[in-house]
C-alpha positions, 0 to 999 in steps of 0.5 A: 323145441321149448315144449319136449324140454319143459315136459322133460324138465318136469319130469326130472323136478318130479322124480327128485322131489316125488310127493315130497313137494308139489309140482306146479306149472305155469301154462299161459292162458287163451287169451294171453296166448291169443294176445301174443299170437297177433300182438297185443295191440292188434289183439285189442283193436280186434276185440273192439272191431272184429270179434269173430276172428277173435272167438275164433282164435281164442277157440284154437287157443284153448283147445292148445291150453288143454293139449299142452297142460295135460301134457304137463300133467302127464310129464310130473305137474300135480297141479297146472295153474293157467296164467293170464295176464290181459284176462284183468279186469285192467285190460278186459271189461268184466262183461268180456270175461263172462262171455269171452273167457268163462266159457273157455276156462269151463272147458279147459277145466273140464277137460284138465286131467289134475289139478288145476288153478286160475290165476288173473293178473291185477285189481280181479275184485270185480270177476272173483266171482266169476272166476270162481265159477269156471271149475277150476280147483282153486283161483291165484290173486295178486296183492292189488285184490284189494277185499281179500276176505271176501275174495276168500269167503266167495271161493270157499263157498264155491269150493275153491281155494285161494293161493298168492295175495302176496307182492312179489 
């Protein structure tokens, strides 16, 4: 499967390299995750219409971040950075962030053994603070944040760091 040769790979990239660069690796997100387990589409109209089947899959999803991230961690990454995409404030009001997702990043970083970085795809201006609450170690921003020094200065005051800002 995917998983045993990734963690594989992982540790491989881990002994070439030793503390020589950092490993970092990708993990998608809960609701990313979410969103890919019952297409996007009806992820969507689930959240308009039918919330409990949504906090209940998004539970299920987090817990498998947790699981597979450690994994990764314990297989070579110094640092794990949970990727979503729908979490963007282009995709999910604000208000879905604070309630749907602050809460499960909480636990997810709670429950991470390492580092740990949260990236959000987009214009995340308006949830950098919020993001910055969620105990990670550090937050990743896209080129579209359009104030990054406050993205930075908010972080910093939060002991984050703050990595990406840059286009691709």
């Amino acid at each position: 499967g995917r998983i045993p040769t990734i963690l594989d790979a992982s540790r491989i990239i881990k002994e070439e390299v030793k503390d020589e660069l950092p490993v970092i690796m990708g993990v998608e997100g809960p609701i990313d995750l979410a969103s890919n387990i019952a297409d996007i589409k009806t992820f969507m109209k689930w959240l308009l219409k039918d919330r409990e089947i949504v906090e209940k899959l998004l539970d299920v999803c987090t817990d498998a971040c947790i699981e597979y991230a450690n994994a990764c961690l314990k297989h070579g990454a110094d640092t794990v950075c949970i990727a979503e995409a729908v979490a963007s404030p282009d995709l999910l009001p604000p208000s879905d962030f604070d309630n749907l997702l602050k809460p499960r990043y909480q636990k997810i970083a709670e429950n991470l053994e390492g580092h740990r970085v949260l990236h959000v795809c987009g214009k995340s201006d308006k949830i950098i603070p919020s993001m910055v609450e969620c105990g990670f170690n550090g937050i990743s921003i896209e080129e579209n944040v359009r104030d990054f020094k406050t993205a930075v200065e908010t972080a910093h005051k939060n002991n984050n760091i703050v990595i990406g800002n840059v286009s691709t």
